[in-house]
Structures are given as structure tokens and as C-alpha cells.
Backbone of each chain as ProteinMPNN parsed JSONL, in Angstrom:
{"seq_chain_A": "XXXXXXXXXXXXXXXXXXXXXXXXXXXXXXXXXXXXXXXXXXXXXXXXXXXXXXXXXXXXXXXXXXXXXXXXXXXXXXXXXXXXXXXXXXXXXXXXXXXX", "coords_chain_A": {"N_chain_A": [[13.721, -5.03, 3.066], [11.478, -2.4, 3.715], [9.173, -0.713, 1.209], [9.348, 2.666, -0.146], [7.19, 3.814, 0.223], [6.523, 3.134, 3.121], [7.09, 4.941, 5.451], [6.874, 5.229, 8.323], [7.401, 6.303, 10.876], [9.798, 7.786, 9.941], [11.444, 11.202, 9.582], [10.226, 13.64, 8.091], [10.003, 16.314, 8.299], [7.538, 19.301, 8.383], [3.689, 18.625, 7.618], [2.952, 19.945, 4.163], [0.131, 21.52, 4.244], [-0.869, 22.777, 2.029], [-3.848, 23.438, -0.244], [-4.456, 21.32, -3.018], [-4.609, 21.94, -6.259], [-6.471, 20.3, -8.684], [-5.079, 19.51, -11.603], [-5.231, 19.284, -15.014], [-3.937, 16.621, -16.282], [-4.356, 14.961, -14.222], [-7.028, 14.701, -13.58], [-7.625, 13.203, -15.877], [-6.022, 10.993, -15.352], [-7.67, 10.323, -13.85], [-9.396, 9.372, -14.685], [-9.157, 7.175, -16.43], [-8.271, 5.311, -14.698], [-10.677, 5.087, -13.173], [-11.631, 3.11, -15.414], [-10.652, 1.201, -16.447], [-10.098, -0.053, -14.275], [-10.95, -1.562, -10.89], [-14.348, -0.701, -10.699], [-14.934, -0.26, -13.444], [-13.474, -1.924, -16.639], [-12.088, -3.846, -15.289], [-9.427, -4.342, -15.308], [-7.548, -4.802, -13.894], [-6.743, -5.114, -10.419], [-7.217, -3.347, -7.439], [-5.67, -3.387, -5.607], [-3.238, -4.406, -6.933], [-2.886, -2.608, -8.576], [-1.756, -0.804, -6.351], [0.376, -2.455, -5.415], [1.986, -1.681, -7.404], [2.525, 0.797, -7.608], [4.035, 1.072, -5.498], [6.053, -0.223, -5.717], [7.836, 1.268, -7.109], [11.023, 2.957, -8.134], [12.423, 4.142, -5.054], [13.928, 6.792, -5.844], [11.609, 8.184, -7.887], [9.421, 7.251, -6.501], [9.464, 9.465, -5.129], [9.464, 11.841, -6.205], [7.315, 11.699, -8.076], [4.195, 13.313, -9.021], [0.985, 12.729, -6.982], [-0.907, 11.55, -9.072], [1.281, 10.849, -11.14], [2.164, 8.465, -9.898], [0.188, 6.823, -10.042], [-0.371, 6.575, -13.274], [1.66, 5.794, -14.018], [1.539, 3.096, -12.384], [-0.128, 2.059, -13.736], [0.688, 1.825, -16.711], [2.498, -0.409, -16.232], [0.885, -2.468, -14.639], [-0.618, -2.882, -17.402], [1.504, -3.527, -19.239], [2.473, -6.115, -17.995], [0.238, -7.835, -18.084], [0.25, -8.0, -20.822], [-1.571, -6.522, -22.346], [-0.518, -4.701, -24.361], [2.507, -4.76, -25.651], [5.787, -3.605, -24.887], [7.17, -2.782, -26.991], [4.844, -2.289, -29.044], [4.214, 0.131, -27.296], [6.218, 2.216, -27.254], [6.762, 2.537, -29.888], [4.123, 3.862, -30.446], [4.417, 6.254, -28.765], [6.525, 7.308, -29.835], [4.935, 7.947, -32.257], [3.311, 9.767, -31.333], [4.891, 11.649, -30.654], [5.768, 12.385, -33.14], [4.008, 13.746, -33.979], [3.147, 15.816, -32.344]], "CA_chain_A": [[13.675, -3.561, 3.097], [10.578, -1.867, 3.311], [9.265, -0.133, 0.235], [9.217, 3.835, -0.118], [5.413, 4.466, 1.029], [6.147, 2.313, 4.191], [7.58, 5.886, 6.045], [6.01, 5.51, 9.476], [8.724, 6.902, 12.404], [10.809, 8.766, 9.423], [11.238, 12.547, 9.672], [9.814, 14.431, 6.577], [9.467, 17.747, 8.409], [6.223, 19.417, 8.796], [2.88, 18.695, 6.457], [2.237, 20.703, 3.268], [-1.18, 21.808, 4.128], [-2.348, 23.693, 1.121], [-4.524, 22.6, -1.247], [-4.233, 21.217, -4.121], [-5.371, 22.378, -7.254], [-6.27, 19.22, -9.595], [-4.67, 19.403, -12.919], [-6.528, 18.239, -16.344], [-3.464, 15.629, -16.692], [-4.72, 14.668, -12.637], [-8.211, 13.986, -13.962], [-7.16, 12.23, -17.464], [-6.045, 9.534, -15.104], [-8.206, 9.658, -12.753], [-10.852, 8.436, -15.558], [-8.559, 6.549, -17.442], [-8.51, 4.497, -13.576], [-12.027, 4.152, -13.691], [-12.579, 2.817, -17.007], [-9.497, 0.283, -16.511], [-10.022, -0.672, -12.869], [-12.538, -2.627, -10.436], [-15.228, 0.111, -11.564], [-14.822, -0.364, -15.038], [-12.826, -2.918, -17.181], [-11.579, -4.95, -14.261], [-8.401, -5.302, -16.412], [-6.946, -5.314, -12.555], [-7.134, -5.14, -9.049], [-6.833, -1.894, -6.793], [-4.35, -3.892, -5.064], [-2.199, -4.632, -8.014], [-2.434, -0.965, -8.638], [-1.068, -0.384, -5.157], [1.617, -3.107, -5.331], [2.792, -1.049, -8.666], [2.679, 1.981, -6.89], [4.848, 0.83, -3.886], [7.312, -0.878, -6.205], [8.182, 2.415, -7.941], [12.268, 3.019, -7.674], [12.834, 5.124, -4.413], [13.732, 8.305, -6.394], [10.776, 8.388, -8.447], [8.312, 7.76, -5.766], [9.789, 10.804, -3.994], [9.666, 13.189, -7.567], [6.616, 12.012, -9.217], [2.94, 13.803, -8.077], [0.301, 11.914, -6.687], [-1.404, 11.284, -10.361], [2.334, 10.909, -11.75], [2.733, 7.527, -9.575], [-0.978, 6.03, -10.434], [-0.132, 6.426, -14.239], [3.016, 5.01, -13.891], [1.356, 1.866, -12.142], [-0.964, 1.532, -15.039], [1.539, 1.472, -17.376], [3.339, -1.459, -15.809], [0.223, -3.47, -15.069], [-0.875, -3.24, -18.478], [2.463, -4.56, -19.659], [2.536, -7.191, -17.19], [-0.97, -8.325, -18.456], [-0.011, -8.261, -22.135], [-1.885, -6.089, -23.454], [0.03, -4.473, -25.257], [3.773, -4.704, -25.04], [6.788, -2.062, -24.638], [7.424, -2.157, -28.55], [4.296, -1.322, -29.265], [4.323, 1.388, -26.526], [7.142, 2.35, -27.584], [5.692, 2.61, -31.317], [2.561, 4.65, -30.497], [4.843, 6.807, -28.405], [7.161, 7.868, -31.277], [4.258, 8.718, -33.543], [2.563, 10.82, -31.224], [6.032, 13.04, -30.565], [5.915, 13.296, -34.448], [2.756, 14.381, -34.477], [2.726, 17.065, -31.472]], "C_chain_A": [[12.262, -3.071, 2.779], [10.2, -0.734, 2.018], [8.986, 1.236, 0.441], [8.164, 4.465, 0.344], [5.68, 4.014, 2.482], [7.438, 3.598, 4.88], [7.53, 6.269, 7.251], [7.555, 5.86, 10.214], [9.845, 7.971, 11.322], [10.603, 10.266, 9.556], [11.223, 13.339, 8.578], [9.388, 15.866, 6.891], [8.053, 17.924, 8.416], [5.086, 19.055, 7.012], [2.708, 19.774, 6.116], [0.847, 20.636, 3.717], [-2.367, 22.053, 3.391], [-3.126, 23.073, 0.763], [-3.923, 22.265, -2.374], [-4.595, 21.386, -5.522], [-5.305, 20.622, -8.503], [-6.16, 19.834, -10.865], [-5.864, 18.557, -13.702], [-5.893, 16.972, -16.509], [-4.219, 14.707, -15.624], [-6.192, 13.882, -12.928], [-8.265, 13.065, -15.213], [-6.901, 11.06, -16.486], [-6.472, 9.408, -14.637], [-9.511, 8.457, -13.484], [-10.219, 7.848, -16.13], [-8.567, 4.802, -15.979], [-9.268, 3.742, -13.504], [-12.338, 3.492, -14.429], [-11.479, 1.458, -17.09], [-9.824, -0.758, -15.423], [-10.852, -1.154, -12.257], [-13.94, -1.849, -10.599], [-15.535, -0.473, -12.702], [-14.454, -1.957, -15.628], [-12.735, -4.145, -16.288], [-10.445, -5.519, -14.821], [-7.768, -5.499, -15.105], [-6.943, -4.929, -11.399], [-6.919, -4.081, -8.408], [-5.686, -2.147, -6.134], [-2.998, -4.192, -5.689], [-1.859, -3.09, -8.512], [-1.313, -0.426, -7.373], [0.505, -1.006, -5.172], [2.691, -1.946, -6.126], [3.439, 0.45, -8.385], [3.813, 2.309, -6.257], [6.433, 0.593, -4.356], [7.922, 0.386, -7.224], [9.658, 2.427, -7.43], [12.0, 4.636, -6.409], [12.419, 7.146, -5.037], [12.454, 8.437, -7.319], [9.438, 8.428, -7.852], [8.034, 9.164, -5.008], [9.306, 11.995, -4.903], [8.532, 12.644, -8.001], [5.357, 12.573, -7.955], [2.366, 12.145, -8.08], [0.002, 11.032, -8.161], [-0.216, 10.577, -11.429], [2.182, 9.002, -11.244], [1.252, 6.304, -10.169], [-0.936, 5.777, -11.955], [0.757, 5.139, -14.86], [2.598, 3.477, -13.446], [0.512, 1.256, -13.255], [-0.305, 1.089, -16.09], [2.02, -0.328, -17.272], [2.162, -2.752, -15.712], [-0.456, -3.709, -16.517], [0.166, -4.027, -19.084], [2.661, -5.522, -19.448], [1.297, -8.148, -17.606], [-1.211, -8.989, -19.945], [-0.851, -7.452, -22.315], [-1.961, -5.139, -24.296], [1.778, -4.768, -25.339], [4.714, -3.469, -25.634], [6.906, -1.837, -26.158], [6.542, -1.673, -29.393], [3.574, 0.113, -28.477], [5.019, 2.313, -27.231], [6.812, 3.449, -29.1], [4.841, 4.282, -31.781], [3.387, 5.905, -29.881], [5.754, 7.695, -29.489], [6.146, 8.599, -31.937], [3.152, 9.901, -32.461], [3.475, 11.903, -30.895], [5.764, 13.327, -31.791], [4.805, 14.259, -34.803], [2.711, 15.549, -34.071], [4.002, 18.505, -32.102]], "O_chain_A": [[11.824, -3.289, 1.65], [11.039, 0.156, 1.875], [8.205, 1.318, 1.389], [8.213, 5.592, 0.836], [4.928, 4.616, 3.249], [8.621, 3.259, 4.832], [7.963, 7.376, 7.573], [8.653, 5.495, 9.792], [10.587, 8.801, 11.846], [9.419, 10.589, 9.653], [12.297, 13.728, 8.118], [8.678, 16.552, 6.157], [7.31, 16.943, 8.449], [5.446, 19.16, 5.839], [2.413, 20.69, 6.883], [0.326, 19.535, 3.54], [-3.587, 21.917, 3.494], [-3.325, 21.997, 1.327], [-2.91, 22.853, -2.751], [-5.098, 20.305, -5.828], [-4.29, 20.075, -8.932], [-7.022, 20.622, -11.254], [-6.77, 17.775, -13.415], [-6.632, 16.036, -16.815], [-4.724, 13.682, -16.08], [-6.435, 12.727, -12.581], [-9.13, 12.194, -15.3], [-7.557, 10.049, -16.739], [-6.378, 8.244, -14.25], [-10.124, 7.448, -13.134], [-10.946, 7.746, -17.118], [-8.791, 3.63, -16.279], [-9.246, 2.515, -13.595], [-13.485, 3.06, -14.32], [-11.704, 0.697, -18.031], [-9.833, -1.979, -15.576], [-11.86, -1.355, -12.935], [-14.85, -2.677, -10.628], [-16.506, -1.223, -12.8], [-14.997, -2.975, -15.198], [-13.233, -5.241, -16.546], [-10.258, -6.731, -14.924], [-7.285, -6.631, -15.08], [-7.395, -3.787, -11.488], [-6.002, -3.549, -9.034], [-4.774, -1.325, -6.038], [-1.915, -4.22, -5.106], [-0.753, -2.605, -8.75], [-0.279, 0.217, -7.554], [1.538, -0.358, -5.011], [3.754, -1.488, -5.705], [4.457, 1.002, -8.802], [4.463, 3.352, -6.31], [7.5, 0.927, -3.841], [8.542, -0.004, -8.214], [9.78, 1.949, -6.302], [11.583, 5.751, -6.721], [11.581, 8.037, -4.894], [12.525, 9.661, -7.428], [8.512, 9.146, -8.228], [7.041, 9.721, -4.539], [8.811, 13.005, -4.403], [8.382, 13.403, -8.958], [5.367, 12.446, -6.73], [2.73, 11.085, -8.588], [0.598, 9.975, -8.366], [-0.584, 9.886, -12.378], [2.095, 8.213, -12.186], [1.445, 5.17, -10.605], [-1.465, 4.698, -12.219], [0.653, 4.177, -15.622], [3.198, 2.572, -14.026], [0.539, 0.065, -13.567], [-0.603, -0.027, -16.516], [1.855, -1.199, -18.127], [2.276, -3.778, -16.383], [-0.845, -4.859, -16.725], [-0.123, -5.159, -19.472], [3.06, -6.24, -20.365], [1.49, -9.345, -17.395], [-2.028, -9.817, -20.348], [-1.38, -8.238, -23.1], [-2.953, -4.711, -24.886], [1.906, -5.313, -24.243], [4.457, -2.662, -26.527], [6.737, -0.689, -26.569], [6.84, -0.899, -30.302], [2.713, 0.873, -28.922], [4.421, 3.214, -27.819], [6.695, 4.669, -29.215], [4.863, 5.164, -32.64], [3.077, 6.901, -30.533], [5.393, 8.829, -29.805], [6.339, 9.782, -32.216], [2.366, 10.705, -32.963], [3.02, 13.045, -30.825], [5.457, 14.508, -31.954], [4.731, 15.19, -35.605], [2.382, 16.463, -34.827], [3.947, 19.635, -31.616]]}, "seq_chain_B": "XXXXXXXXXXXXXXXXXXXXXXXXXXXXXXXXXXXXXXXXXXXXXXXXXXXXXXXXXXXXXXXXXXXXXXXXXXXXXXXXXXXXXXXXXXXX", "coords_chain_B": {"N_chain_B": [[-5.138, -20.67, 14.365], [-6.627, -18.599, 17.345], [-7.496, -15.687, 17.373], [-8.97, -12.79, 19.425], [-10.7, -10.214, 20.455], [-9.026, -7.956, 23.012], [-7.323, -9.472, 23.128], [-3.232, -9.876, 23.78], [-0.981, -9.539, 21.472], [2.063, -10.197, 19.196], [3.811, -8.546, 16.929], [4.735, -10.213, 13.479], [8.243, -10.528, 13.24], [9.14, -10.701, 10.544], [10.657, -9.611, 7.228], [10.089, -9.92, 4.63], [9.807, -10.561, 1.087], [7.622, -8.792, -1.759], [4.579, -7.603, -1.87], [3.586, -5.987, 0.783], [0.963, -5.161, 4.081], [1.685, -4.597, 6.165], [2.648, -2.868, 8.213], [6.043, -1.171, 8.388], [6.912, -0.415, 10.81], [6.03, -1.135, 12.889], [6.736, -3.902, 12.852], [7.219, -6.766, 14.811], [6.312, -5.509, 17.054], [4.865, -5.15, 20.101], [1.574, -5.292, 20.881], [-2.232, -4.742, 21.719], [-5.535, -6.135, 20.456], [-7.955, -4.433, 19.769], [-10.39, -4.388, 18.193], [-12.17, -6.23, 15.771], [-12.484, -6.452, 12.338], [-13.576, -7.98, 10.38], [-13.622, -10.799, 7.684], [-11.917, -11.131, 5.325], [-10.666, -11.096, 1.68], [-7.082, -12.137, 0.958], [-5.029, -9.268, 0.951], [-2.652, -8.922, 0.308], [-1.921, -10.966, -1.207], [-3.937, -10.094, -3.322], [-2.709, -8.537, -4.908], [-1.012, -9.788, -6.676], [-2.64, -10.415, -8.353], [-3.789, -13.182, -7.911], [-6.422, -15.018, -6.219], [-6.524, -14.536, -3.342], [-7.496, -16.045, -1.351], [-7.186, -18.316, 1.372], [-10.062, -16.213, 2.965], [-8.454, -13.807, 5.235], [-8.448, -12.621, 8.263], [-8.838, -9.436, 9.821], [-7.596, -7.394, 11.924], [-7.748, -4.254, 14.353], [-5.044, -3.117, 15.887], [-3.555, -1.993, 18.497], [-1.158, -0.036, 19.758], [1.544, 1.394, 22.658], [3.225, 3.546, 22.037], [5.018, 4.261, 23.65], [6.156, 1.448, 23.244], [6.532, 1.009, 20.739], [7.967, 3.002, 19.547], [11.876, 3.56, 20.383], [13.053, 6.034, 21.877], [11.146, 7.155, 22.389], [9.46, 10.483, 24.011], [6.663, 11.294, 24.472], [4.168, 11.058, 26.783], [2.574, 7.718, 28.57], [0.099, 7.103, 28.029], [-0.228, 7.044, 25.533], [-0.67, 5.999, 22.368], [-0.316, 4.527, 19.606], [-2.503, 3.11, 16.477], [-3.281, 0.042, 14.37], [-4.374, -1.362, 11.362], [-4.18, -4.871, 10.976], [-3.601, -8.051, 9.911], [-4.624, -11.145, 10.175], [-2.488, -13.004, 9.672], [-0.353, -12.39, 10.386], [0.103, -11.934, 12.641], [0.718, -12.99, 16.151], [0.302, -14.65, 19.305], [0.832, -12.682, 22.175]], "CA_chain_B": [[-4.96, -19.773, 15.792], [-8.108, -17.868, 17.423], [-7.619, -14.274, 18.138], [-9.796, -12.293, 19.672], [-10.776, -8.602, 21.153], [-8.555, -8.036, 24.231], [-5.623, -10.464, 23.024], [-1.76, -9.354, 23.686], [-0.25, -10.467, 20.035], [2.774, -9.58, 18.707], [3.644, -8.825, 14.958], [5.745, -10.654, 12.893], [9.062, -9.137, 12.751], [10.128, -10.768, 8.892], [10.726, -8.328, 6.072], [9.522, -10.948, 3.702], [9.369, -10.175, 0.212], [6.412, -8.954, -2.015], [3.453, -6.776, -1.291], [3.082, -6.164, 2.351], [0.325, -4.137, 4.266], [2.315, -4.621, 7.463], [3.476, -1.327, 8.482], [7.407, -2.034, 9.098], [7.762, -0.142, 12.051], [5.323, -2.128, 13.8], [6.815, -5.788, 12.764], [8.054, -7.01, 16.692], [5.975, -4.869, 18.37], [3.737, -5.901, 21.006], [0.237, -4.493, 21.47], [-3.505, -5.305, 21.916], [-6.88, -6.075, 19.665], [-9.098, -3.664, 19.777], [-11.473, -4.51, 16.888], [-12.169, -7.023, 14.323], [-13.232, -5.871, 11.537], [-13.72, -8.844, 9.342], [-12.444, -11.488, 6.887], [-11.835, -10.3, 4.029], [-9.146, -12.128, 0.645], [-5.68, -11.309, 1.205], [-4.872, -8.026, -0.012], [-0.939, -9.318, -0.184], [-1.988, -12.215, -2.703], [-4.453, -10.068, -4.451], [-1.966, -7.707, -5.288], [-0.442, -10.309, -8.009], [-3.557, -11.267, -9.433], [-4.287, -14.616, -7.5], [-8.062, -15.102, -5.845], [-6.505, -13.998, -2.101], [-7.917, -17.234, -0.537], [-8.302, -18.243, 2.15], [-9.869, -15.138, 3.76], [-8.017, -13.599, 6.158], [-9.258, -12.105, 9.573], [-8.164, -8.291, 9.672], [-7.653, -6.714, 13.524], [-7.331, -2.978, 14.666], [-4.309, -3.853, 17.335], [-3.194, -0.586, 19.326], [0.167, -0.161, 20.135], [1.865, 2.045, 23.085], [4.13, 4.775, 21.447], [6.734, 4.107, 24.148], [6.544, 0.404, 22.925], [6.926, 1.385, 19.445], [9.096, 3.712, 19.395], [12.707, 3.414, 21.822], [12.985, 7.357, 22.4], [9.542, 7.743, 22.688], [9.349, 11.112, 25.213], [5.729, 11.363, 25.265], [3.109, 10.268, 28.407], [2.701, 6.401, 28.853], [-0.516, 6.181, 28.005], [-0.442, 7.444, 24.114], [-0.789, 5.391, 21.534], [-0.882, 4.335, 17.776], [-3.276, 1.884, 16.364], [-2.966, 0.174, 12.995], [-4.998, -2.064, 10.91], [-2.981, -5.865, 10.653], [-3.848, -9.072, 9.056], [-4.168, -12.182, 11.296], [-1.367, -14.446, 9.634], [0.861, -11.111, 10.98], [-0.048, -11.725, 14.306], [0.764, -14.122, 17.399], [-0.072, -14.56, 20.468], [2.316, -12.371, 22.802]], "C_chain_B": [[-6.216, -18.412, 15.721], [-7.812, -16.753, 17.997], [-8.918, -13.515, 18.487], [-9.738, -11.103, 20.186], [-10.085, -8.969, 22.605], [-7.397, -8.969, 24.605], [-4.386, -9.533, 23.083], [-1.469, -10.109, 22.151], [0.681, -9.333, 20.08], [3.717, -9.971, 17.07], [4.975, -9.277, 14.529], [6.987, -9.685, 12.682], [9.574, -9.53, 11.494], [9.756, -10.011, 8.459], [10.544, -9.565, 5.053], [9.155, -10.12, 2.409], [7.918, -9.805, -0.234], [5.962, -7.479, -1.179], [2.902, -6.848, 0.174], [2.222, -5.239, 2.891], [0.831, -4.443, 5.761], [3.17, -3.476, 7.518], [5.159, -2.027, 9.263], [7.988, -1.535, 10.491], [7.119, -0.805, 13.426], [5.662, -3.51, 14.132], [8.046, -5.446, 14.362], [7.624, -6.637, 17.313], [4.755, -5.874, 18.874], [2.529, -5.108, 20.731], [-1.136, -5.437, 21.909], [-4.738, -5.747, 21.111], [-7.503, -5.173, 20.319], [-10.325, -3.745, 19.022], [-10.983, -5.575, 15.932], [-12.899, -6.552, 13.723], [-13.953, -6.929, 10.578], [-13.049, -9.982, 8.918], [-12.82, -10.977, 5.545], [-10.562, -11.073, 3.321], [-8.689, -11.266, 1.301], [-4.865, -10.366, 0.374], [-2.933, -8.331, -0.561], [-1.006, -10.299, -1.032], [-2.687, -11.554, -4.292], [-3.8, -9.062, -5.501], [-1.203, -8.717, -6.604], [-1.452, -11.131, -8.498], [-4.22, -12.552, -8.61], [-5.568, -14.07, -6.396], [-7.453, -14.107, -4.273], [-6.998, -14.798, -1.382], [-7.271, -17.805, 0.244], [-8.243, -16.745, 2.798], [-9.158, -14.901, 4.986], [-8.618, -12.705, 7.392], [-8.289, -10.392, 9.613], [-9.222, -7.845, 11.292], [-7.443, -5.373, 13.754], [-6.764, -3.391, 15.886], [-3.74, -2.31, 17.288], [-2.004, -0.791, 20.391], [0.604, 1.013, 21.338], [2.681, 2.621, 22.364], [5.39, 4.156, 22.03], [7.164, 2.506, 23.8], [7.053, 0.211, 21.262], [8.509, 1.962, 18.884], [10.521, 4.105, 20.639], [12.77, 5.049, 22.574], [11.907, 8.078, 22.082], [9.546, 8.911, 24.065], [7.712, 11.415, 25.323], [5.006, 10.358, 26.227], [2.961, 8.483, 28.006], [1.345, 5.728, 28.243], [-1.155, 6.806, 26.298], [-0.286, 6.251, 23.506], [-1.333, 4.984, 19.882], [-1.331, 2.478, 17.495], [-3.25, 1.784, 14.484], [-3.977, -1.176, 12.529], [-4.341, -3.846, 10.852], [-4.038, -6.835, 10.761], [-3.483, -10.452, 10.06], [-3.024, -13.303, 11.243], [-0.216, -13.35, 10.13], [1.2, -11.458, 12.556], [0.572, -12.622, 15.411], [0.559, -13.535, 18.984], [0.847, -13.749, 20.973], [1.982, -13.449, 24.235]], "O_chain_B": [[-6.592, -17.666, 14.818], [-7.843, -16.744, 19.227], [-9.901, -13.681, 17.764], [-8.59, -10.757, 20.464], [-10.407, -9.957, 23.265], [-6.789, -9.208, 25.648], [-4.451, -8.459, 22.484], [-1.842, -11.261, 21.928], [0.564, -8.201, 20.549], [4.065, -10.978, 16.454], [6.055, -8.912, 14.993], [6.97, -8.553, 12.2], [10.507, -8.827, 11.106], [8.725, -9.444, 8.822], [11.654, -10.095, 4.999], [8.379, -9.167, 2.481], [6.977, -10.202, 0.453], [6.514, -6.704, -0.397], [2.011, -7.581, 0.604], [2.428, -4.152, 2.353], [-0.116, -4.482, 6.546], [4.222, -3.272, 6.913], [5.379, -2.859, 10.143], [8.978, -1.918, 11.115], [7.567, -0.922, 14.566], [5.271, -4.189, 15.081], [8.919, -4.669, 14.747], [7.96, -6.92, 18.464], [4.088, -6.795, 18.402], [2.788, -4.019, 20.22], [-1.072, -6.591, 22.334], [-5.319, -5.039, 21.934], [-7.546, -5.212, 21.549], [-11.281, -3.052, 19.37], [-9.862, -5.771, 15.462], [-13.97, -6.143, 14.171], [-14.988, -6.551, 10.028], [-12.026, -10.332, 9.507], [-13.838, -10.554, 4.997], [-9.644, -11.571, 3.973], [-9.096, -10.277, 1.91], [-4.203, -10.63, -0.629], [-2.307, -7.959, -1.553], [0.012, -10.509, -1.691], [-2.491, -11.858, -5.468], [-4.228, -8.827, -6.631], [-0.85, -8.043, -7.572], [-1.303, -12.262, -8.961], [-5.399, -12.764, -8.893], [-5.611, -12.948, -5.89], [-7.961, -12.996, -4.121], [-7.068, -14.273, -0.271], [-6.195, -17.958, -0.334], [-7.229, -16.117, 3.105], [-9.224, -15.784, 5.841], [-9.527, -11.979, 6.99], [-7.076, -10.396, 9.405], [-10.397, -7.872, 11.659], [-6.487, -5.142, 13.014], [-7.415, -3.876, 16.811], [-3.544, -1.631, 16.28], [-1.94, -1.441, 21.435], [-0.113, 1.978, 21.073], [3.085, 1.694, 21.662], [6.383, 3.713, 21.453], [8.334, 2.184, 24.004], [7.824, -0.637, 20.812], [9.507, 1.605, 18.256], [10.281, 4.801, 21.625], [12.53, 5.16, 23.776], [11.754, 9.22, 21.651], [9.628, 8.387, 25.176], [7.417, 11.844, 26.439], [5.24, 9.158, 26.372], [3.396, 8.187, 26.893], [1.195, 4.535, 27.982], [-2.349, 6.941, 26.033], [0.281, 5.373, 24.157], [-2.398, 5.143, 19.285], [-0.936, 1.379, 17.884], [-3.22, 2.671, 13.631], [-4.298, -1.967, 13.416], [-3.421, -3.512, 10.105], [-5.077, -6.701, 11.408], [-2.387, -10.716, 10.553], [-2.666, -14.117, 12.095], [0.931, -13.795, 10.178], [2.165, -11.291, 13.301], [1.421, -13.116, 14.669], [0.644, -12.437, 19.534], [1.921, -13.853, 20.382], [2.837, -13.598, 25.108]]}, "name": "protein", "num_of_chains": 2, "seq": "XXXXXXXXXXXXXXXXXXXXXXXXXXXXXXXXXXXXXXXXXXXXXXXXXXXXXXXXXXXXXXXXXXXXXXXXXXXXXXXXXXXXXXXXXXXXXXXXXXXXXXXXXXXXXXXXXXXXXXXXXXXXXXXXXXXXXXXXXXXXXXXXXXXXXXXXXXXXXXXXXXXXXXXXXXXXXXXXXXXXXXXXXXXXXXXX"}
């Protein structure tokens, strides 16, 4: 089964045209990309980004924004890499709800 | 296997697990080379980390519409062209 980006012959109605206005969250990852990715760190590949991308569940590729799905792949290859893992995600996540 | 500009090939039709840059509505179709662009690693290996070795040969092959697609109603001589990866390919 092809994965959710792979849409060629499906019917999605006409293109959104507008523009897009970039968000501050939109640029938070876009540098968080750089500083991680074959630019930067080299913690992993643009292609491993993409895979992560692709492999998103259906409904979530459809609902998250552009910036929403590149996050989301970061996430996953960092986990996948070790370095850090979900419990201390998890963790850090908790204490910054208590905080906000 | 030696492809070249002006070859008939036609693309793998497996759905093969994994990271694919094989557009799926293309796998089976027939078309032509139009361009090599290169060799370049394999973007489907480097996608889990491994080197992508041996390079692979990457083709711009150009497809007829009405071969593409079965209720294709436009003209005969339209066509979509897509980037594909030479272990995709075979001779037609």
C-alpha cells in the first residue's frame, strides 16, 4: 500500500492557492531542522526525515500542517537514535505543562 | 543492465515495503528516458541510516497520460514525466 504523500491520480479537488503566512511555531522548527539535520548536527539524514514524514498514520498526515508533520518526524528519529528516550520525553514534557 | 536516453523501460509494478521514491501510480507503466541525471546513493537505503551503496543511476522517464492513466480523455500526445531510480526500471 502506498503511503499517504504517494497521492498522484487521487482527486483532492482544486489547489488552495493562498499564501501562507509562516507561524513563529513554523520557524521554531524550521531552525530546530537546521541545527539537527545535514546542515547542522547531522544527527540524520533528509531522507530519514522524509521516510518519518511518509510513515505518519494516514489521519494525521491529512490534519497536521506542513511544520506539524516535520516536527513530528524529528521526534521519532530522535527516539529511534537514542537520544533520548520516550520516558524521558515524557518527563521533560510533564514539567513543562507544570510550569506553563 | 545499461539504460540509456531513448530506452522503452517499464517500472516495476511491486509495492514492496519500506521507503519508496517510486511514484505508485507509475509502477507497470511503460514509458521512455528522457534524461539521466546522475548516480547518486540510494535515497530508499539512506532513508534508514545505511551508506545507500552502490550508487544508483537516476532517469527522467516520460510517460503518456493515456498510458498512465485508463480513462485518460485528454489528446495522445500529453504527458507526465517523473524522476525513477534505475533498479525500478526494465527494459520494455
Amino acid at each position: 500500500m502506498p503511503g499517504p504523500h504517494d497521492v498522484g491520480g487521487k482527486d483532492f479537488g482544486p489547489i488552495d492557492r493562498q499564501d501562507h503566512q509562516r507561524t513563529a511555531f513554523d520557524t521554531h522548527v524550521d531552525v530546530l531542522q537546521q541545527l539537527m539535520g545535514g546542515g547542522g548536527a547531522r544527527l540524520y539524514r533528509v531522507d530519514e526525515l522524509r521516510r518519518c514524514i511518509e510513515s505518519l498514520a494516514p489521519a494525521d498526515y491529512h490534519r497536521f500542517s506542513y511544520y506539524q508533520k516535520w516536527l513530528t518526524a524529528m521526534r521519532t528519529l530522535l527516539l529511534e537514535k537514542g537520544l533520548f528516550s520516550r520516558q524521558e520525553l515524557d518527563r521533560r514534557l510533564e514539567h513543562m505543562r507544570r510550569q506553563s | 543492465m545499461n539504460l540509456s536516453i531513448g530506452d522503452r523501460v517499464r517500472v516495476r509494478a511491486g509495492d514492496p515495503p519500506g521507503h519508496i521514491r517510486t511514484p505508485y501510480y507509475l509502477r507497470g507503466k511503460e514509458g521512455v528516458i528522457v534524461a539521466r541525471w546522475g548516480e547518486f546513493r540510494n535515497p530508499e537505503e539512506l532513508a534508514y541510516g545505511k551508506q545507500g551503496l552502490p550508487k544508483r543511476t537516476l532517469f527522467l522517464v516520460r510517460f503518456r497520460q493515456c498510458d498512465v492513466w485508463p480513462d485518460f480523455i485528454g489528446g495522445a500526445h500529453d504527458t507526465v514525466s517523473a524522476d525513477i531510480y534505475d533498479h525500478w526500471l526494465e527494459q520494455a
